[in-house]
N, C-alpha and C positions, 0 to 999 in steps of 0.2 A: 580570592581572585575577583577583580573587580569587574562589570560588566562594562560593554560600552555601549553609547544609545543605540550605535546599529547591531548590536547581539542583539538588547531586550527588544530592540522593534523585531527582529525575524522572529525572535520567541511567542511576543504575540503574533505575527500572522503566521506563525506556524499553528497556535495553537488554533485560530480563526479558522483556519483551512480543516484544520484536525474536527472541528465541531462541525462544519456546515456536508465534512465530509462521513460523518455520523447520521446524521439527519436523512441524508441520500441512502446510506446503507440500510436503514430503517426501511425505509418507502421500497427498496428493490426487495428485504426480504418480506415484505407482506406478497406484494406481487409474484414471488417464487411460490411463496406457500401456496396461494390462490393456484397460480400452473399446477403446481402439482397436485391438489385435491383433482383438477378438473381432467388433468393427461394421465395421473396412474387411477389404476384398477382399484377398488376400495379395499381393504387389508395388507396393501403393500407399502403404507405411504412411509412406515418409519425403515421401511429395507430404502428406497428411493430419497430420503431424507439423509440416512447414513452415508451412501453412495456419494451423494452430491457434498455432504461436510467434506468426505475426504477427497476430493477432486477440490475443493473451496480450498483447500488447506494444503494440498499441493502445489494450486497454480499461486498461492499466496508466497509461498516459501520460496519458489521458483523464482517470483517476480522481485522479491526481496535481494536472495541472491545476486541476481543479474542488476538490480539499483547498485546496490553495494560494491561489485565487482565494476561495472561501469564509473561512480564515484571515484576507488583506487586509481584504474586505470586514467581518470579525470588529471588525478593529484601528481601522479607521475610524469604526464606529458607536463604540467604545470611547474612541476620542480624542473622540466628539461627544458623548458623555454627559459625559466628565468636566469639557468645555467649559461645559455648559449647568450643571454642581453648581457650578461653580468662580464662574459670575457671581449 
């Protein structure tokens, strides 16, 4: 399958976005770390650690979810508009 110049240019800024959006997540989890040494109680940091993965990994799934399903819903009204220009 051949690509066209405007697939490979969204692939790079996808992937542009995909890296500078790594760099961010870097810098917010030192700063979580830091919160949490300084707001939990000292031997509880890997129970609050855990906690906080699975809530990280809930609202991730969540949000995934709802891109995806928005998306569909996207493609559909877009298949029903071309319907209705095309008659």
């Amino acid at each position: 399958m051949a690509l066209s110049n405007q697939n490979i240019r969204f692939r790079i800024e996808q992937a542009v976005i995909y890296g500078f959006t790594l760099v961010v997540a870097f810098f917010w989890k030192d700063v979580i770390e830091e919160f949490i040494e300084v707001i939990v109680p000292p031997g509880e940091e890997l129970f609050v650690k855990l906690i906080t993965a699975i809530l990280a990994t809930i609202l991730v799934v969540v949000m995934i979810y709802v891109i995806l399903r928005t998306e569909r819903q996207a493609d559909k009204m877009l298949k029903q508009i071309k319907k209705t220009q095309e008659q």
